[in-house]
MMTF fields as JSON, N, C-alpha, C and O atoms, coordinates in Angstrom:
{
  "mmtfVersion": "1.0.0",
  "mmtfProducer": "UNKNOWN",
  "numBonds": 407,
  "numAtoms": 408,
  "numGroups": 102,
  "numChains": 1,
  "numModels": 1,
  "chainsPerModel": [1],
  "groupsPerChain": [102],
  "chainIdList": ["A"],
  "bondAtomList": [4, 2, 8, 6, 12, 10, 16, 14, 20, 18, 24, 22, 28, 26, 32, 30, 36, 34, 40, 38, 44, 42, 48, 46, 52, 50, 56, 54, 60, 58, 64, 62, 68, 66, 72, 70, 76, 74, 80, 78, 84, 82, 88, 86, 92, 90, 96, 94, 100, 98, 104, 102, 108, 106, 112, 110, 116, 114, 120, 118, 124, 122, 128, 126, 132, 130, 136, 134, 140, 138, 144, 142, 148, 146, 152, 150, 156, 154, 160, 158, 164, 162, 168, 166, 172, 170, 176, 174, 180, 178, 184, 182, 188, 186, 192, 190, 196, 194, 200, 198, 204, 202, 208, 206, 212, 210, 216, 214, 220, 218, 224, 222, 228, 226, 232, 230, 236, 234, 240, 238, 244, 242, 248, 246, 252, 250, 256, 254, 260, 258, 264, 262, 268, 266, 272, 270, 276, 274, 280, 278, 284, 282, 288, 286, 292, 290, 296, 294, 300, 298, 304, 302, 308, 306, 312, 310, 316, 314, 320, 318, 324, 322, 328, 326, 332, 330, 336, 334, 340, 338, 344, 342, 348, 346, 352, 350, 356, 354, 360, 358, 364, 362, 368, 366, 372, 370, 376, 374, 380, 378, 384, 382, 388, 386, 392, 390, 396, 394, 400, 398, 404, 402],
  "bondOrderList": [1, 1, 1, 1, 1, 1, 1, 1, 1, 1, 1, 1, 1, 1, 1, 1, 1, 1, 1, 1, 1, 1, 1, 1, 1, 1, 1, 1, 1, 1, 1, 1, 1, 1, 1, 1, 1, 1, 1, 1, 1, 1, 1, 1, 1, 1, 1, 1, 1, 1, 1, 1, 1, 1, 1, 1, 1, 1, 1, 1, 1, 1, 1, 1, 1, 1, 1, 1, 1, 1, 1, 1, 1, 1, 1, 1, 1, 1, 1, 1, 1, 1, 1, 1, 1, 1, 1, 1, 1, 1, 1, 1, 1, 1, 1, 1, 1, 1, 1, 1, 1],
  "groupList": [{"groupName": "UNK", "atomNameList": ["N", "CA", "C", "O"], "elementList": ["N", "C", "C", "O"], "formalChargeList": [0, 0, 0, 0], "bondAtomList": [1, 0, 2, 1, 3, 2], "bondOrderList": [1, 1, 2], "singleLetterCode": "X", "chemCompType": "L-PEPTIDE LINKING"}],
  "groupTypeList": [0, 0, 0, 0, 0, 0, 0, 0, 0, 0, 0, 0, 0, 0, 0, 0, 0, 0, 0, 0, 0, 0, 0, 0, 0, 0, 0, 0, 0, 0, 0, 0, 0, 0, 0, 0, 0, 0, 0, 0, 0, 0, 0, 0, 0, 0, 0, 0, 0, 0, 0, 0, 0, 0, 0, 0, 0, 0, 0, 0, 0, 0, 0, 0, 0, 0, 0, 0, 0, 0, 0, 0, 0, 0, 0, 0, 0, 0, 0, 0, 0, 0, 0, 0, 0, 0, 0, 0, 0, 0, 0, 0, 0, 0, 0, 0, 0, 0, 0, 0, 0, 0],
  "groupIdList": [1, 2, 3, 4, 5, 6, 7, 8, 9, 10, 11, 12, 13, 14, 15, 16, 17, 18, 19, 20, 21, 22, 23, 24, 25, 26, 27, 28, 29, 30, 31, 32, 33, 34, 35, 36, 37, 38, 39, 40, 41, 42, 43, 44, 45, 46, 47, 48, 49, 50, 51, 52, 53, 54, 55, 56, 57, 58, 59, 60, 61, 62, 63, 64, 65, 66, 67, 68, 69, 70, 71, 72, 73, 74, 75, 76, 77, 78, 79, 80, 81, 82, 83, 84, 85, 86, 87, 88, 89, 90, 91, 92, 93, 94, 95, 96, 97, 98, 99, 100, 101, 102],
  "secStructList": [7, 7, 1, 7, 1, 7, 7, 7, 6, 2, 2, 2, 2, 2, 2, 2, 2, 2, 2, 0, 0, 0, 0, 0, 0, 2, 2, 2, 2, 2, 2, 2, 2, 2, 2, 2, 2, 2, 1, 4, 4, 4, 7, 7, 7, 7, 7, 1, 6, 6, 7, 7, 2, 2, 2, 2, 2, 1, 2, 2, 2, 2, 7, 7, 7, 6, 6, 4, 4, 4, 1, 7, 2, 2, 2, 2, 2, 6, 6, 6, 1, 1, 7, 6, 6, 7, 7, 7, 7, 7, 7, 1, 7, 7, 7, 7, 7, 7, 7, 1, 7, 7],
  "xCoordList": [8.637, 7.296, 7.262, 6.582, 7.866, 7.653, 8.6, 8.86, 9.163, 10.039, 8.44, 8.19, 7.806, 6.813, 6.008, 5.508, 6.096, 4.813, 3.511, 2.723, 3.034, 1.459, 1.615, 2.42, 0.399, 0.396, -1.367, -2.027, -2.045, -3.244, -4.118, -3.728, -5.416, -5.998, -6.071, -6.053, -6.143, -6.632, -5.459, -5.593, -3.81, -3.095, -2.456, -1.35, -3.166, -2.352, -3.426, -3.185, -4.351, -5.22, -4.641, -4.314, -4.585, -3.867, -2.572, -2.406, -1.69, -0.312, -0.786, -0.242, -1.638, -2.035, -2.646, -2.3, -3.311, -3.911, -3.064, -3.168, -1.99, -0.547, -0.316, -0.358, -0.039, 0.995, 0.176, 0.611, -0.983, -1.958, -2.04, -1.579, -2.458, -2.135, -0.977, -0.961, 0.254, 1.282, 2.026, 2.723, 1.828, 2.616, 1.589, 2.034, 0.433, -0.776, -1.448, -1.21, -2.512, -3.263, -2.281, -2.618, -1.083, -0.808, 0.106, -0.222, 0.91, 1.548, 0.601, 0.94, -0.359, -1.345, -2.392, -2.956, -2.285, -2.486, -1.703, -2.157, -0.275, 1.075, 0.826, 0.939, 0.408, 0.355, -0.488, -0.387, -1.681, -2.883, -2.443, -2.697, -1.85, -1.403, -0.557, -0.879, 0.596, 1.066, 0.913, 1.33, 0.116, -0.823, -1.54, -1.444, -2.392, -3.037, -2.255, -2.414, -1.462, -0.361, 0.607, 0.551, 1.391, 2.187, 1.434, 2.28, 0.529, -0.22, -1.625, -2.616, -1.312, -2.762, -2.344, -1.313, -3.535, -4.107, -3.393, -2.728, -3.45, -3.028, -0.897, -0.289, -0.423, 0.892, 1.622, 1.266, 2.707, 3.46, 4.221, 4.805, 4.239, 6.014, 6.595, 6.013, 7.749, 8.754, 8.925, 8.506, 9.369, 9.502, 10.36, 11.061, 10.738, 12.435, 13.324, 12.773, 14.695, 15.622, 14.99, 15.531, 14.084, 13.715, 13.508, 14.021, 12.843, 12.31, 11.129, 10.592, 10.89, 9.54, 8.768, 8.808, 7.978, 7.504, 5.848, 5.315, 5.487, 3.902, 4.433, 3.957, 5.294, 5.576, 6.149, 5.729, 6.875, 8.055, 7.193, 7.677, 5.732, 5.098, 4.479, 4.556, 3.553, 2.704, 3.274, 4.443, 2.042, 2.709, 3.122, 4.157, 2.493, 2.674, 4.412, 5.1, 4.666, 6.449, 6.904, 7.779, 6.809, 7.789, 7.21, 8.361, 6.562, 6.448, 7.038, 7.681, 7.001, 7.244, 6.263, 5.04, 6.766, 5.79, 6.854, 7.96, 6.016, 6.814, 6.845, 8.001, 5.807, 5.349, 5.022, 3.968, 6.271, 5.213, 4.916, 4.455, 4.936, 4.471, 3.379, 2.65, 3.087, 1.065, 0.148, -1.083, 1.12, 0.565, 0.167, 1.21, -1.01, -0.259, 0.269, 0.045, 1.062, 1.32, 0.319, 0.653, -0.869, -1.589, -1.778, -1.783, -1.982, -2.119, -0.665, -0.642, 0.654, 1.743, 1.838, 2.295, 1.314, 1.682, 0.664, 1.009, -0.369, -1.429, -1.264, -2.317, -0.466, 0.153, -0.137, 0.783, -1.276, -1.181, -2.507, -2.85, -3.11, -3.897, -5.415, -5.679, -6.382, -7.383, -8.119, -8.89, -7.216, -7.366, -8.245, -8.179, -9.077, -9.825, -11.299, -11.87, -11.629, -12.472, -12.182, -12.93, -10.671, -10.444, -11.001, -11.631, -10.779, -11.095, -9.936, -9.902, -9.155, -7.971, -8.719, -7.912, -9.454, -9.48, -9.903, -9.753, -10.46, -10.508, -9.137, -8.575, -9.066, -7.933, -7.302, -6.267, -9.258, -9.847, -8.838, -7.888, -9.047, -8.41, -9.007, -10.191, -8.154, -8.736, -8.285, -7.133, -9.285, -8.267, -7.708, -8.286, -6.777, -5.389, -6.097, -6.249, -6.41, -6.666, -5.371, -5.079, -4.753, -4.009, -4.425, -5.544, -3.829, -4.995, -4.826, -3.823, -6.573, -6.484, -5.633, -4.937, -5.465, -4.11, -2.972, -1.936, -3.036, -1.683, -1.802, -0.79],
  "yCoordList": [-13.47, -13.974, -15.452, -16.262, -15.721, -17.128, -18.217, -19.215, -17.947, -18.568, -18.496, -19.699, -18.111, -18.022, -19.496, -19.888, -20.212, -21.622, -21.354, -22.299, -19.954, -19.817, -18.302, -17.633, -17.896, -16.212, -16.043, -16.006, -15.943, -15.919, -14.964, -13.801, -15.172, -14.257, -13.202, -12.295, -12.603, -11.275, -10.362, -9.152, -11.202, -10.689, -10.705, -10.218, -11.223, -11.352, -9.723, -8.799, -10.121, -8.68, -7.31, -6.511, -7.216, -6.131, -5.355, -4.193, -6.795, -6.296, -5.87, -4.996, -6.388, -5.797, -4.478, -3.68, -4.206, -3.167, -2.252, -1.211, -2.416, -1.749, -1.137, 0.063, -2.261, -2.282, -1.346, -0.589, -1.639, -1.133, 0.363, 1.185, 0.825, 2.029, 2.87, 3.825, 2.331, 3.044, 3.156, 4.122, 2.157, 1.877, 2.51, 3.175, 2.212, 2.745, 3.825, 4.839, 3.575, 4.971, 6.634, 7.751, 6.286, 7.339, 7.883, 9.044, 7.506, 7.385, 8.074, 8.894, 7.745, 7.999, 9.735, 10.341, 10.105, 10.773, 12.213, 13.346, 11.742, 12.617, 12.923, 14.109, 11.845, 12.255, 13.244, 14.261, 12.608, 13.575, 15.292, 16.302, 15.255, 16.77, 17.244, 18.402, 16.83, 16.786, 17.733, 18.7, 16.755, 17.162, 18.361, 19.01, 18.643, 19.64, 21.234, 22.231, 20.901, 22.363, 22.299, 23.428, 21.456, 21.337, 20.992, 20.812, 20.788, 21.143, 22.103, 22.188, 22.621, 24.095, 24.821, 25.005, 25.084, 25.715, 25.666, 26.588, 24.207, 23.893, 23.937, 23.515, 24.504, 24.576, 23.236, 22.455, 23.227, 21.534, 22.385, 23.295, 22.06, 22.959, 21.24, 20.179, 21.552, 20.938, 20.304, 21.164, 19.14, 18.492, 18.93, 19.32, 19.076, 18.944, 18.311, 17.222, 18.205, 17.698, 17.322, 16.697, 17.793, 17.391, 16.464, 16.016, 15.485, 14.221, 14.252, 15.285, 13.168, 12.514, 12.248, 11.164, 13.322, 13.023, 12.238, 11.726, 12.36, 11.572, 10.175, 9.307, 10.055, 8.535, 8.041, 6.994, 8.755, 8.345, 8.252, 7.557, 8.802, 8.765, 7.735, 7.175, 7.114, 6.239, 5.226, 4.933, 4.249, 3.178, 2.125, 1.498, 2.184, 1.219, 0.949, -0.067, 2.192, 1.695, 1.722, 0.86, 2.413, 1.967, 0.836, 0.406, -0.096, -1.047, -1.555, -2.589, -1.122, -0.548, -1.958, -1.841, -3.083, -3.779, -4.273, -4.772, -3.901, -4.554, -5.653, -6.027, -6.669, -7.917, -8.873, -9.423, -8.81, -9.185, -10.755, -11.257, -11.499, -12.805, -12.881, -13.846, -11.74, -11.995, -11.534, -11.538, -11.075, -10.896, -11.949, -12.485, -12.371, -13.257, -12.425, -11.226, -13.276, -12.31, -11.357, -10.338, -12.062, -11.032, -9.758, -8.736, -9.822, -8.41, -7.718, -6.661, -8.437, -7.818, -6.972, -5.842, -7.816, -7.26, -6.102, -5.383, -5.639, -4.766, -4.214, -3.781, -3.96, -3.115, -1.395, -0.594, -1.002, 0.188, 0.877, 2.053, -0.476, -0.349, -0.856, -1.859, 0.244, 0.019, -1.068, -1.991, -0.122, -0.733, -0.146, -0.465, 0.792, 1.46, 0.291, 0.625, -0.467, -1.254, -2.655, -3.461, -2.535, -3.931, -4.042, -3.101, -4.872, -4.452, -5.775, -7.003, -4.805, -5.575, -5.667, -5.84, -5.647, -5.656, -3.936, -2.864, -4.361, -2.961, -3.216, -4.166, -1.657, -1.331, -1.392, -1.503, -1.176, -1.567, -2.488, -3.043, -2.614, -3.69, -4.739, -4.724, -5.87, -7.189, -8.278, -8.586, -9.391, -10.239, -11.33, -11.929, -11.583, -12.719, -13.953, -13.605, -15.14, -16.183, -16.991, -16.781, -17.958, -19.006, -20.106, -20.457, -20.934, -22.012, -22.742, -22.864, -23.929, -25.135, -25.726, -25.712, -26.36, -27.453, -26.433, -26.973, -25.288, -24.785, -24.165, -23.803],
  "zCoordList": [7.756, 7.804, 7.41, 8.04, 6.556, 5.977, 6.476, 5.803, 7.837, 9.027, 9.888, 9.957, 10.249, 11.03, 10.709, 9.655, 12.173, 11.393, 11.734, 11.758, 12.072, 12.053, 12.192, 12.839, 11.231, 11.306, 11.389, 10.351, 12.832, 12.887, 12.175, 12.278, 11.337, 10.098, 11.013, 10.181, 12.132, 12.566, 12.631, 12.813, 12.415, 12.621, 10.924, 10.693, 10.002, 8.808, 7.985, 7.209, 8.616, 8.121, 8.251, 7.374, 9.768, 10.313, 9.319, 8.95, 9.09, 8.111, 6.86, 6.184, 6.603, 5.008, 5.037, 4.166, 5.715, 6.046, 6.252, 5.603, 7.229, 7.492, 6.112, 5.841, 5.196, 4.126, 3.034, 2.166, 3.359, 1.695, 2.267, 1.474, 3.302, 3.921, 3.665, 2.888, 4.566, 4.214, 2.881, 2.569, 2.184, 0.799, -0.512, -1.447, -0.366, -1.324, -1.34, -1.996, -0.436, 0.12, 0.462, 0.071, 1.266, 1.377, 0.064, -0.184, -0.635, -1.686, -2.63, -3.483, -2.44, -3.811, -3.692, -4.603, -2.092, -1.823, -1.781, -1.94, -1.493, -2.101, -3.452, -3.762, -4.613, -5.982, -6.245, -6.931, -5.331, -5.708, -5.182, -5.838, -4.058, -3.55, -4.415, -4.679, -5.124, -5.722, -7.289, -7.928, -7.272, -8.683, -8.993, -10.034, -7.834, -7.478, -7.565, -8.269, -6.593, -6.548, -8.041, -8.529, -8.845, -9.72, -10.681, -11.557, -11.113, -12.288, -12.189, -12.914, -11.227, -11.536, -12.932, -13.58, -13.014, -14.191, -15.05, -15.52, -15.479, -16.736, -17.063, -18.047, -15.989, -15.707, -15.181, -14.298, -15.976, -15.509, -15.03, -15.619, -13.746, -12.487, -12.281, -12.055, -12.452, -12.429, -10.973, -10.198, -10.221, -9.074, -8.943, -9.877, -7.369, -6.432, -7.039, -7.198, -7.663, -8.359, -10.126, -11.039, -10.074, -12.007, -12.043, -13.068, -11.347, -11.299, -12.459, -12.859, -12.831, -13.155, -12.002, -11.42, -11.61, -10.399, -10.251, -9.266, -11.284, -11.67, -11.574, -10.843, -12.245, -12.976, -11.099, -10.606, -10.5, -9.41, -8.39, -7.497, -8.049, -6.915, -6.738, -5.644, -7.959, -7.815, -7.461, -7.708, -6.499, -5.897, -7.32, -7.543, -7.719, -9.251, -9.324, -9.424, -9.235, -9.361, -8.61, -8.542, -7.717, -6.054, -5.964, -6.035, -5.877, -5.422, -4.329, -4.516, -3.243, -1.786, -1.176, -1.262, -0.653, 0.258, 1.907, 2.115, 2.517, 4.437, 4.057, 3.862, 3.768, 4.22, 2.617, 2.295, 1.873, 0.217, 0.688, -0.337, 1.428, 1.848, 1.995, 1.766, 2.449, 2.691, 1.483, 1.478, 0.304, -0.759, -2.152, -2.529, -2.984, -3.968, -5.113, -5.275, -5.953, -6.971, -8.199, -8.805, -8.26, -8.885, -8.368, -9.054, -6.799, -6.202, -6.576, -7.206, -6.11, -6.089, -7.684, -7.859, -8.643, -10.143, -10.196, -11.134, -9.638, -9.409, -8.583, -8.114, -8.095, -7.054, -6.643, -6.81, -6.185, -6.525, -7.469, -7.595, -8.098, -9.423, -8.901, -8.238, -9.46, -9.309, -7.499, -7.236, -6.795, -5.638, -4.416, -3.23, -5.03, -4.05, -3.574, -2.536, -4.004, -3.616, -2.723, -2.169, -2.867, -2.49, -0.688, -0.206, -0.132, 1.476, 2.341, 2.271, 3.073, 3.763, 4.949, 5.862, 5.225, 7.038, 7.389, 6.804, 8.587, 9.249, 10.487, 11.033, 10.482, 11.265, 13.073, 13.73, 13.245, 14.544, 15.432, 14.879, 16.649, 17.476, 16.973, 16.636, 16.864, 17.022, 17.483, 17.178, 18.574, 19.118, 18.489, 17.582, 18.853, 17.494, 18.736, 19.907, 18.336, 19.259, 18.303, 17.126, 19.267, 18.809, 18.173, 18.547, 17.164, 16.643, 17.371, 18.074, 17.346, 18.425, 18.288, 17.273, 19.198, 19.601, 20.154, 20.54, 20.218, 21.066, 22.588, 23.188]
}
């Protein structure tokens, strides 16, 4: 990405959106399933290989990014955290125009 000499906003949205999706949202949604079935009623069941599996799911520590260039580092250090409000873009088609002069 940062070899790239122009990355148009409709197309820098898109990646984040990509990224906060696949790396966040769904990640966090595994925990939550997760959670649900392996801690019912009050029972801690043990993960596949004896993992720490609370601690190992959340995006917080994978810190899993495609694209960390389009990120700044405050987001990168928040990774995962209190991120349900943020807003990347919608996912929708959108058209990438080239900037003037090209």
């Amino acid at each position: 990405m940062e070899q790239l000499p122009y990355i148009p906003d409709a197309l820098r949205i898109r990646l984040r959106t990509f990224d906060k999706l696949y790396n966040i949202e769904w990640p966090l949604v595994h925990l939550h399933t997760a959670e649900h079935y392996l801690d019912k009623k009050g029972q801690n069941k043990a993960a596949t290989g004896g993992s720490e599996w609370k601690k190992y799911l959340h995006p917080k520590y994978q810190q899993r990014k495609f694209f960390p260039a389009l990120w700044t580092e405050t987001e990168k250090q928040n990774w995962g955290i209190n991120n349900k409000y943020e807003d990347y873009g919608s996912i929708e088609q959108t058209r990438i125009d080239a900037p003037a002069g090209r």
